[in-house]
N, C-alpha and C positions, 0 to 999 in steps of 0.2 A: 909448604909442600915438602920442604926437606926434613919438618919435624915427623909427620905422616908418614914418609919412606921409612925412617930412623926407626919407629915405633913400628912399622911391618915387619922391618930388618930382624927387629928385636924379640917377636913373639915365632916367626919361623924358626928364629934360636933354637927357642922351646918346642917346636912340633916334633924335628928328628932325635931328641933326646930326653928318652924315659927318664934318666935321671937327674936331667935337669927340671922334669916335671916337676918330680917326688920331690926336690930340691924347694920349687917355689910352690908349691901344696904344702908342705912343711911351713912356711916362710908365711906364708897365705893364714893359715892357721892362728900363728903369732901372731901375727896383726888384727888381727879380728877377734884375739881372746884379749889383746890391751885393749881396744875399742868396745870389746864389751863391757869390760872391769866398771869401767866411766861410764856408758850406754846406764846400765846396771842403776847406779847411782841416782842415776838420774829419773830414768822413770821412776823409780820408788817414789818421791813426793807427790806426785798427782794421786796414784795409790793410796798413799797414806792420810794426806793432810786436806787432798779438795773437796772432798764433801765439806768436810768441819770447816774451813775456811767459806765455800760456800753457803753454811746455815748460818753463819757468823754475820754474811752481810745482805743475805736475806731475811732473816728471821725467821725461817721455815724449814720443818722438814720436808714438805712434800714435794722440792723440789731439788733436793739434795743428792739424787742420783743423776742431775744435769750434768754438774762437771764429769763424768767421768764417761755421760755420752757425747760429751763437746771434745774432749779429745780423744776417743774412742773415732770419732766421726771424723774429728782432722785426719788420723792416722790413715782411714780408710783411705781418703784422697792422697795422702800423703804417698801408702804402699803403691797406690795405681800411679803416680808418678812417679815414686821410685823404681818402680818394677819395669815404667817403660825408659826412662833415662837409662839405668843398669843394661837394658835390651840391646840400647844404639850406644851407648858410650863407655860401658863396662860398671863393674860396682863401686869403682872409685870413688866418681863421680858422684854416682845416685845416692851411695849411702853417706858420702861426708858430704855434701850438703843438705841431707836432710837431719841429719845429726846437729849444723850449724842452725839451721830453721828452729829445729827443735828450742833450741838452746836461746835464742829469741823468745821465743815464746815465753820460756819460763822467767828472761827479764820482763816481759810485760806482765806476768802475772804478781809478779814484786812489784812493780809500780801501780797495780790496781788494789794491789792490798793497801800500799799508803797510802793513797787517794780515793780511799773507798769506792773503786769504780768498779760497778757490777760489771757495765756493758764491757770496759776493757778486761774485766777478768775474764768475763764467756768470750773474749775474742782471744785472749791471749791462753784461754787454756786449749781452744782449738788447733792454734799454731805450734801448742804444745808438742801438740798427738802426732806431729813427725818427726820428731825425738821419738817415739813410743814404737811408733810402725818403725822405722828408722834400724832400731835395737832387733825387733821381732827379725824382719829380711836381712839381717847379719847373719843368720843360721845356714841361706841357703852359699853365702858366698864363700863359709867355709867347705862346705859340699860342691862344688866345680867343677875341681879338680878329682875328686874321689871316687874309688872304683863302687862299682854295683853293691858289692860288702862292707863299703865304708861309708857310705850315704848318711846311715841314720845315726851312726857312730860319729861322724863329724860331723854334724848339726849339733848334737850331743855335746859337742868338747865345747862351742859356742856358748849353748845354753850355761855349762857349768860355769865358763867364766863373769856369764852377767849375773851371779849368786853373789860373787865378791861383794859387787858395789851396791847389788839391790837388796841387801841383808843389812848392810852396813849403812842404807840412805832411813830405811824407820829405825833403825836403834840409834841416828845421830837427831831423831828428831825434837829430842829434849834441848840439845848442842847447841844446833842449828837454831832452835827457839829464841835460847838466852841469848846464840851470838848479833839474832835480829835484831831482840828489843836492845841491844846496847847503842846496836847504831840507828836507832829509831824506827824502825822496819817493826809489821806487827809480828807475835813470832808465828803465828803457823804460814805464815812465808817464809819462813827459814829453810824449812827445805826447799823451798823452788831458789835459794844463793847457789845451794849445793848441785842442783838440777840445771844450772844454767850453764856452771864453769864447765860440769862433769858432761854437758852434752858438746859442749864446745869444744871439749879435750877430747873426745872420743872421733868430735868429726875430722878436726887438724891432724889426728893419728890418723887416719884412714885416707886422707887426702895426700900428706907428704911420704907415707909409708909404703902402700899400696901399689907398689911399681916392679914388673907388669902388673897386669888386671887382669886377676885369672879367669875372671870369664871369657875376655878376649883372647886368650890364651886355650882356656877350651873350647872357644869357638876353633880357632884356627886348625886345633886338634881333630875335630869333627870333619871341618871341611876338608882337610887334607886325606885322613880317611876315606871319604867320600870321592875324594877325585883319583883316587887308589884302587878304588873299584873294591875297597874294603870296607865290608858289613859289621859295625860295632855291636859291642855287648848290648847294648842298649837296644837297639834292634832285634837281637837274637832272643832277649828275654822277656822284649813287650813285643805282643802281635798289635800290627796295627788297629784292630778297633778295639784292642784295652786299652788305649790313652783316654777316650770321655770317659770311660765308667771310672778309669782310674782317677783321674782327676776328680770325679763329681763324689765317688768313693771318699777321698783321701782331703776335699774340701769340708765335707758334711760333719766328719770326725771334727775337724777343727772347728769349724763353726758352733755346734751344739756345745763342746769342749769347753769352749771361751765365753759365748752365753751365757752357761751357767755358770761359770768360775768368777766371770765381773758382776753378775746379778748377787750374789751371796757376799762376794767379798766388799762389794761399795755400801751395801748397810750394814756392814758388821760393825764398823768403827763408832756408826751413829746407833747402834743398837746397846756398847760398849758403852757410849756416853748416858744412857737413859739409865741404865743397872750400876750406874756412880764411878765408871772405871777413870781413870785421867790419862792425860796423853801419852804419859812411858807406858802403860799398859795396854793403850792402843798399838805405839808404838812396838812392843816386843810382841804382839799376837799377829801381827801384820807382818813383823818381819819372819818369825817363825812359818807363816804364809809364804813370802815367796823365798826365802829359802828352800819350802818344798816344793814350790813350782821348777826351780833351777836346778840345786844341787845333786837331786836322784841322775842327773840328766846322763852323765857320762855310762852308768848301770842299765839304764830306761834305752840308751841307743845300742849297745851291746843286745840287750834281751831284744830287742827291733829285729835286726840283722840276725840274730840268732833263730827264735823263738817263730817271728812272723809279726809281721803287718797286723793280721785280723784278729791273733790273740793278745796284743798290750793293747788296742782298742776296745775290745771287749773289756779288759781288764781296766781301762779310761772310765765304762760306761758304771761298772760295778764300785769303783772307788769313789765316782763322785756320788754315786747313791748312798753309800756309806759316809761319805759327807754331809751330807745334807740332812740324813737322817740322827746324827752328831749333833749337830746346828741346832734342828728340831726342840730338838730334845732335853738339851744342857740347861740350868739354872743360867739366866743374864749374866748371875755374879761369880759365876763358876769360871776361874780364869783357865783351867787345865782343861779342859773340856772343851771348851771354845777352842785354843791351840788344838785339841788333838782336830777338831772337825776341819780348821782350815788347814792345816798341814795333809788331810785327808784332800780337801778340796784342789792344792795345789798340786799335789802327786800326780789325780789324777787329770788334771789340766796335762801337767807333762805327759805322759800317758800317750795323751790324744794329740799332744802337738808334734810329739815326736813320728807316732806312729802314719800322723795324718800324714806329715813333711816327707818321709819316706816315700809314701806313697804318690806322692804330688812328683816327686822327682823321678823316681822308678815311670813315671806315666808320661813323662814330656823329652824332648831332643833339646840340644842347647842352641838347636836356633830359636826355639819359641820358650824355653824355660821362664829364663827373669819378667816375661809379660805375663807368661800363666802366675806364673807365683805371683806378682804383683798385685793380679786381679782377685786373686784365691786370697790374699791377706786383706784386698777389700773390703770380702763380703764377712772376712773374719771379724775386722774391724766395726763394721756397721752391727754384727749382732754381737758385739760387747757393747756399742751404744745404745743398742735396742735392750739389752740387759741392765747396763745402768740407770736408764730414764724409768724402765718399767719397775726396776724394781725398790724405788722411792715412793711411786703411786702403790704398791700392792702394800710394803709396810708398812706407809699411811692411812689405806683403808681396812688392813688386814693385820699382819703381824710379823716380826721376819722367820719365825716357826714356820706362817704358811708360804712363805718364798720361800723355806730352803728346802722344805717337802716338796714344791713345785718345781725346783729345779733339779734335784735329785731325783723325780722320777722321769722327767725329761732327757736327763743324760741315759737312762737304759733304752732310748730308741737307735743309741749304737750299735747294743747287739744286732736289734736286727738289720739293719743298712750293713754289718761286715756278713752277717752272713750270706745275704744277697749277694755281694760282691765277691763271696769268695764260691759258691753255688754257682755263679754265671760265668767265672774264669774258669772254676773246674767241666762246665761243661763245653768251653770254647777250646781248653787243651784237649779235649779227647777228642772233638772236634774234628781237630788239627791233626794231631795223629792217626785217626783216620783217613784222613783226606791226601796225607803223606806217605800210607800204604798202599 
């Protein structure tokens, strides 16, 4: 009872003082870019090495886009329990122990490499996928605290810090290999050693760092306004029934986004091995990948906040088309090519994850936010697993030419879903303006 009081005592601190906000939004920030640094690290090995480790103890390709819908799939459930922990207990909680889950997972997937066990590898790359989700909803907690103009700018600083470690987790996959086979470990489990510590590190940051909890923190912010008889920005610049459209808006970007970004990029590696490439080469075209997923990010949330929501969506739908059509098109053996396509494909992943998260967050209150978001990275979740699974069966019976044509023309049904949304806002501000005359 008297920890409860102590911790009310503690965040009313922060209600009457602006700049103690700024103070721990600041503070909030750093915590969440070391926690990504490690986050970062860590997803990279499913990324990089589960397929090939999966065809290694199947003997097949056509089922080789598994892994990456088995922890694609974890993550989903993972985000909906993160999202609703985060809700009632703040993001301390939610996201360092899904950070610690994560990090489980990836010892069980070392112990199914030595033991050639399939079934604990699809279980333990499931358990993965909240390390995955985990890393992804680190974006909105450094957004909490941040005004209407700094939404998509600090999601943005998030994303740039998980570039560190997720840059650096495929170019140690050579590292990691040699350092397995020394202690007997196969080596493409070598990156899930580095995946396991680095998720583990990233949750203990977030668990002993993380004090207050700035979502409870702008919860209390919220309510106090409220019992003030004060109308926040947040109000003043969403009418009430732009929160679904916004939501369903600012979800579809991310979904179609990430679909196609994990359907292309899960058989690139096994497409890489068929035209003779070896694993540093898989390794540095993977990480040149998400390097470009991350590191645009700080540029990508600025041009957000600047620019508009419906034009770096749009600008999402157009890049990954010019990806794909990349993909397409490049000789197997052509290492430059291949980089420029997936560096094209990550961009425009960013693109749509930034602009979508903006959007997500401009459309919700902070009493329901961390559950909407939670649930919005579910269904994000599920259609990268629906991207992964299907796109093993299609280059199996097809080619990965015609998946990355099929998901490159998939991504330009963005255009039209922003301009719907931004055709039905514009006709609900005039609306409104009229109705206020």
């Amino acid at each position: 009872m008297a920890q409860v009081k102590s911790a009310s005592n503690q965040l009313q601190h922060y209600v009457g003082s602006p700049e103690k906000q700024k103070q721990l939004y600041r503070k909030t920030l750093i915590i969440v870019i070391i926690s990504q640094i490690f986050g970062g690290a860590g997803l990279a090995a499913g990324v990089t090495v589960g397929a090939l480790l999966a065809q290694n103890m199947l003997g097949t390709d056509s089922f080789t886009g598994i892994p990456t819908a088995l922890f694609t799939l974890g993550s989903a459930i993972a985000a909906w329990l993160v999202g609703r922990s985060s809700q009632r207990h703040g993001r301390r909680l939610g996201l360092g122990t899904g950070f610690l889950i994560g990090g489980l997972g990836a010892i069980g997937v070392i112990i199914a490499a030595i033991s050639n066990n399939i079934v604990l590898l699809l279980l333990s790359l499931f358990i993965y996928g909240a390390g995955t989700a985990t890393n992804l909803q680190a974006r909105y907690a450094s957004a909490d605290l941040a005004s209407s103009k700094q939404r998509a700018t600090a999601a943005s600083l998030a994303m740039v810090a998980t570039t560190f470690g997720a840059v650096a987790g495929p170019s140690l996959v050579s590292v990691t290999g040699n350092f397995a086979l020394s202690i007997g470990v196969p080596s493409l489990a070598g990156p899930f050693i580095l995946a396991a510590a680095a998720f583990i590190l990233a949750g203990l940051v977030l668990l002993i760092m993380m004090r207050p909890d700035p979502l409870l923190v702008a919860n209390a912010i919220a309510e106090h306004k409220g019992s003030a008889g004060q109308s926040t920005a947040d109000a003043k610049a969403v009418p009430a029934g732009f929160n679904k459209r916004g939501v369903i808006t600012g979800a579809t970007v991310m979904i179609l986004t990430q679909l196609v970004m994990v359907a292309i990029m899960t058989m690139t590696p096994i497409h890489m091995k068929h035209h003779g490439h070896g694993l540093s080469d898989v390794g540095l075209v993977i990480g040149f990948h998400i390097g470009a997923m991350y590191l645009p990010s700080l540029l990508t949330g600025i041009l957000v906040d600047k620019l508009g929501r419906t034009v770096m969506a749009i600008a999402s739908g157009v890049t990954l088309l010019l990806s794909g059509i990349v993909a397409a098109t490049a000789p197997g053996d052509s290492m430059p090519l291949l980089i420029v396509a997936l560096c094209l494909l990550g961009l425009g992943w960013n693109f749509g994850l930034i602009s979508g998260t903006a959007v997500i967050v401009d459309s919700t209150t902070h009493s329901n936010r961390a559950k909407i978001q939670g649930s919005v990275d579910v269904l994000i979740a599920l259609s990268g697993a629906s991207g992964g699974m299907l796109s093993g069966m299609i280059v199996a019976h097809s080619s990965y030419s015609a998946l990355s044509l099929s998901g490159s023309f998939l991504a330009l049904l963005l255009i039209p879903v922003m301009l719907w949304s931004f055709r039905a806002r514009k006709k609900e501000s005039h609306a409104l303006d009229q109705a206020q005359k």
